[in-house]
C-alpha positions in Angstrom: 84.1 159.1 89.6 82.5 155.8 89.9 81.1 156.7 93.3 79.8 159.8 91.7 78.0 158.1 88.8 76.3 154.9 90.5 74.9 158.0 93.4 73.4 160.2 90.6 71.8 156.7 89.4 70.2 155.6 92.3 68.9 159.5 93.1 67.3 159.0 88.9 69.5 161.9 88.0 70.8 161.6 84.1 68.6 158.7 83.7 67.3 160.4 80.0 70.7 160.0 78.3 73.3 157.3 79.0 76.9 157.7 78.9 79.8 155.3 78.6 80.5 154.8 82.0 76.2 154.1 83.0 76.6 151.4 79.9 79.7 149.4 81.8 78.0 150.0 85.3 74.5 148.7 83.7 76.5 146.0 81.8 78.4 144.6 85.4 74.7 144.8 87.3 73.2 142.8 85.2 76.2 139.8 85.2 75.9 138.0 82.6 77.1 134.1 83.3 79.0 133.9 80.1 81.0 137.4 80.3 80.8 138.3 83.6 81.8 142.2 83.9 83.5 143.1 87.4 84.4 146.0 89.1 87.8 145.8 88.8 87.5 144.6 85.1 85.1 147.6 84.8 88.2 150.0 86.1 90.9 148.4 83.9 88.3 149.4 80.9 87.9 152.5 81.5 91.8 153.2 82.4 92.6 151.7 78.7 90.5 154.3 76.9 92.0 156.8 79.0 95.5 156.0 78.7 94.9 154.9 74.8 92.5 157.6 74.1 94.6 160.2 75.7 98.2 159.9 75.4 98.0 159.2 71.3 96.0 162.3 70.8 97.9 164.6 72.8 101.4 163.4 71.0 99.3 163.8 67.5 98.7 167.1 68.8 101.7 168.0 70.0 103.0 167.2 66.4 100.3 169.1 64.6 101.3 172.3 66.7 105.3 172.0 65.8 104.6 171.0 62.5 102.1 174.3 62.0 104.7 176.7 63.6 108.0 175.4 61.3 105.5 176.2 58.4 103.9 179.7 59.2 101.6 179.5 55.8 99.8 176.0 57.0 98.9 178.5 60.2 97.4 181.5 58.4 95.3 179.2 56.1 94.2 177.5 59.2 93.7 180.3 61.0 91.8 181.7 58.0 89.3 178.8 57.6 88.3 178.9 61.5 87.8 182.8 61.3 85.5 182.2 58.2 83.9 179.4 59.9 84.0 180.4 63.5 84.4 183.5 63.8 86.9 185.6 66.2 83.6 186.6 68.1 82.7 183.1 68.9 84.6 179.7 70.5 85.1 176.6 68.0 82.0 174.1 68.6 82.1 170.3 67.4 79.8 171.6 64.8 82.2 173.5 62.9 84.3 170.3 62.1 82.5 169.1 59.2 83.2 172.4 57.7 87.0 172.7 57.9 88.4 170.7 55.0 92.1 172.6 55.4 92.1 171.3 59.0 91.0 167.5 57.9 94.0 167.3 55.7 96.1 168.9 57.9 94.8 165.6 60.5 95.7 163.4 57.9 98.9 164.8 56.8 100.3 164.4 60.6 98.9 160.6 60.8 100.7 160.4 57.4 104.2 161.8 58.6 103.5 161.2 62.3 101.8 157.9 62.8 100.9 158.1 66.4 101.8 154.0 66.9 104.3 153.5 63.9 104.4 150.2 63.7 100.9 149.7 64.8 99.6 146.6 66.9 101.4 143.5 66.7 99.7 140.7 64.7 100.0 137.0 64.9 98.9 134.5 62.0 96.6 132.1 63.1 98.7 129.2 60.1 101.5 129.4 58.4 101.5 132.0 55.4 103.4 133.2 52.5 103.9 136.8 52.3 105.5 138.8 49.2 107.6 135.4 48.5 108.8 135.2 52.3 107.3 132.8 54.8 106.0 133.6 58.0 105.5 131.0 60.6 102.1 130.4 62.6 102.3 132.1 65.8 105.1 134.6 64.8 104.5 138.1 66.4 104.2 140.6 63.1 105.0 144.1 63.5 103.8 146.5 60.3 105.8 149.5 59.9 103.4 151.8 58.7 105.9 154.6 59.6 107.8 153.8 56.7 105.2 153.3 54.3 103.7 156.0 55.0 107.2 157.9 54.3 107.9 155.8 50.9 109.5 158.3 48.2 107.9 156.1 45.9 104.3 156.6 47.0 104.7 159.7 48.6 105.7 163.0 46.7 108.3 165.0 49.0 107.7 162.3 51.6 109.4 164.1 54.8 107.6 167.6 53.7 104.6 168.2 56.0 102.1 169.2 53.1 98.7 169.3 54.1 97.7 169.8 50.5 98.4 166.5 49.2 95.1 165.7 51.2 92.6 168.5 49.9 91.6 165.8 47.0 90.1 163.5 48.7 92.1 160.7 47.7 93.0 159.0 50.8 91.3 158.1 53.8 92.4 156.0 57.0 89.9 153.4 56.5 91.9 150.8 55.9 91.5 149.9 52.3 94.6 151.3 51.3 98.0 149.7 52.3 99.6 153.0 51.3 98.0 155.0 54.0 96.3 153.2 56.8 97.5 155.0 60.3 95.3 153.3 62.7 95.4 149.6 61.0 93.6 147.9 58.6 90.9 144.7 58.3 89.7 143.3 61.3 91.9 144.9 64.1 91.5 148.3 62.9 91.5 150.5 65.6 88.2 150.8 67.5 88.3 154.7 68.2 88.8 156.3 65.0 85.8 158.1 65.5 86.9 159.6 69.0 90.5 160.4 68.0 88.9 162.0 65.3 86.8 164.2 66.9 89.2 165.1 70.3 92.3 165.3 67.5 90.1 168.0 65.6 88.3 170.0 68.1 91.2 170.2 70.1 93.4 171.6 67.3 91.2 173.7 65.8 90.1 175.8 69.5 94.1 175.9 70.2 94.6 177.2 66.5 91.8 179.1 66.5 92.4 181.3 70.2 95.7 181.4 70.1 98.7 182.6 68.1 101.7 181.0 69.0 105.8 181.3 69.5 108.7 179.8 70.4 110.7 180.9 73.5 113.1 183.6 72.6 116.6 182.2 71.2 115.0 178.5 71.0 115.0 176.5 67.7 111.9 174.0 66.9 112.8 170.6 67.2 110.6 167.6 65.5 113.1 164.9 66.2 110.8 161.8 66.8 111.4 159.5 69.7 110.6 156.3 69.0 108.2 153.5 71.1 105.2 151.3 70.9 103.9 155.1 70.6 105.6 158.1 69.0 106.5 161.3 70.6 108.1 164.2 70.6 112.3 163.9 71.5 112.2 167.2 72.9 108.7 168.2 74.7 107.3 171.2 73.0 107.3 174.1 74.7 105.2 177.5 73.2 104.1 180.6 74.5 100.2 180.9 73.8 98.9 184.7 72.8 95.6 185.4 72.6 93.7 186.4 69.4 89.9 186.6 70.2 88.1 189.5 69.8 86.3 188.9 73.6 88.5 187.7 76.7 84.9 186.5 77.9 84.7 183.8 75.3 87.9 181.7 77.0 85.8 181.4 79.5 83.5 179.1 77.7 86.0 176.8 75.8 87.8 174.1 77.9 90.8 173.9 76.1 91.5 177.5 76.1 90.8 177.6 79.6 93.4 175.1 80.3 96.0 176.7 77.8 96.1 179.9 79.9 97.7 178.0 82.9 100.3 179.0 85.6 103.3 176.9 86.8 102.8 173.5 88.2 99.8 174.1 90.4 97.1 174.8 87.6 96.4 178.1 88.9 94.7 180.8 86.1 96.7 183.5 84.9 95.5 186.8 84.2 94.4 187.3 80.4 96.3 190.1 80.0 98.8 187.7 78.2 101.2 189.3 75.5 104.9 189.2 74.8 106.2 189.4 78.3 105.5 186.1 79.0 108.4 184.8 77.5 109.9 186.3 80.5 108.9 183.6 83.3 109.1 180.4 81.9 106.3 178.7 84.4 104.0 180.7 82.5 104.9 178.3 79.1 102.7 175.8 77.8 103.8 172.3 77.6 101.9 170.8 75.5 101.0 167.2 75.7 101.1 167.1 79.3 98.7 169.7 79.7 96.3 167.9 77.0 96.4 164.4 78.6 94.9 166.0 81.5 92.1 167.5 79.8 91.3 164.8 77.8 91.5 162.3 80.1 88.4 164.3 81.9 86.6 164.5 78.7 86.7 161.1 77.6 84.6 159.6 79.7 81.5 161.8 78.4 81.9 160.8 75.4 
């Protein structure tokens, strides 16, 4: 990909607008003496907003989907907002975020029950501090457990119910000013790609919501046991069968992450869209999830 990029520079080809990668290249030509940029510093880079910028958002995901099909009324009103907005004769486009308030708290209720790094980035006090009466020595490693504030019965109303409502109000944000609700940090080491996660977390969502109703296998049970890490995922991988809901088969064709939904066994081969009930029959033709969305986010990031 490198290769590609630093070839279409030197034949002046994308020369009008600059993406991320042209910014590092441009950054590690001109070497600056006081932060030199390598190559190989240049790769690491860009393989830590892949694996960061990827992996999270595809477990959030993957959350957001299991969480929608144990409630089947959060999926109609979703479903209803993007056919308002969108449309079933038209794909979602970034432009249609800002207009889909039920799908913003719906975000904010999964970073709420579903932190996607629970006990966020370990911090470590510069001098010795006093903390809520307890002292915390310099150069202890501090871990915040936002998981558990952000479940508090004594913040939180119904604190294990996934309730996108509680959100419609506008009273809480992830900026950071908040200690009640802060999933990607607070102050100073807040995390850098709000913004991004935002934006993949939503589109993503709402063209999987929006194309596609979706089931379980028959006889299976949804599972949201939580497996626990420096990230959180799913216990059990979910597993759904995708149906089509468009009004034209010819508008897949023009939406990335619908493309890559209607996928066949491990090659990544197309299947047919004449997809309906019977798929349940041959399970290479089910959709696992996060997998699936680390790969296509990881080739989207970089254009960001």
């Amino acid at each position: 990909m490198i290769d590609q990029r630093q070839k279409l520079d030197r034949n002046g080809v994308g020369q009008e607008s600059k993406d991320v990668l042209q910014v590092l290249l441009k950054l590690k030509d001109e070497a600056d003496a006081k932060m030199p940029l390598t190559m190989i510093k240049l790769k690491a880079l860009l393989m830590d907003m892949v694996v960061g910028g990827t992996g999270s958002t595809a477990n959030t995901v993957e959350f957001a989907i299991a969480e929608i099909m144990h409630k089947p009324d959060v999926l109609r009103k979703l479903q209803l907002e993007l056919d308002i907005v969108v449309g079933k004769d038209n794909i979602v486009e970034e432009s249609h975020i800002q207009q889909l308030p039920y799908l913003y708290a719906v975000m904010k209720e999964v970073l709420r029950i579903h932190p996607a790094i629970p006990l966020l980035v370990p911090h470590c006090p510069s001098e010795t501090c006093s903390v809520g009466g307890y002292v915390v020595p310099k150069g202890s490693c501090v871990f915040i457990n936002v998981w558990a504030i952000q479940r508090d019965a004594s913040i939180w109303k119904n604190p294990t119910e996934f309730r996108p409502e509680r959100f419609l109000d506008n009273k809480w944000d992830y900026s950071g000013n908040d200690l009640n609700y802060f999933p990607f940090g607070s102050g100073r080491r807040i995390c850098a790609g709000i913004a991004m996660a935002e934006r993949m977390f939503m589109y993503s969502l709402a063209s999987l919501i929006h194309s596609f109703d979706w089931k379980l296998l028959e006889g299976e049970t949804l599972d949201l046991t939580e497996k626990f890490g420096i990230a959180l995922k799913k216990k059990m991988p979910l597993v759904a069968i995708p149906i089509p809901r468009l009004s034209n088969p010819t508008l897949y064709e023009s939406c990335s992450i619908c493309r890559f939904s209607l996928l066949y066994d491990e090659l990544w081969k197309w299947v047919p869209f004449e997809i309906d009930s019977k798929l349940s029959i041959s399970k290479r033709n089910h959709y696992l999830l996060s997998s699936l969305l680390v790969k296509v986010l990881s080739k989207t990031i970089v254009m960001c």
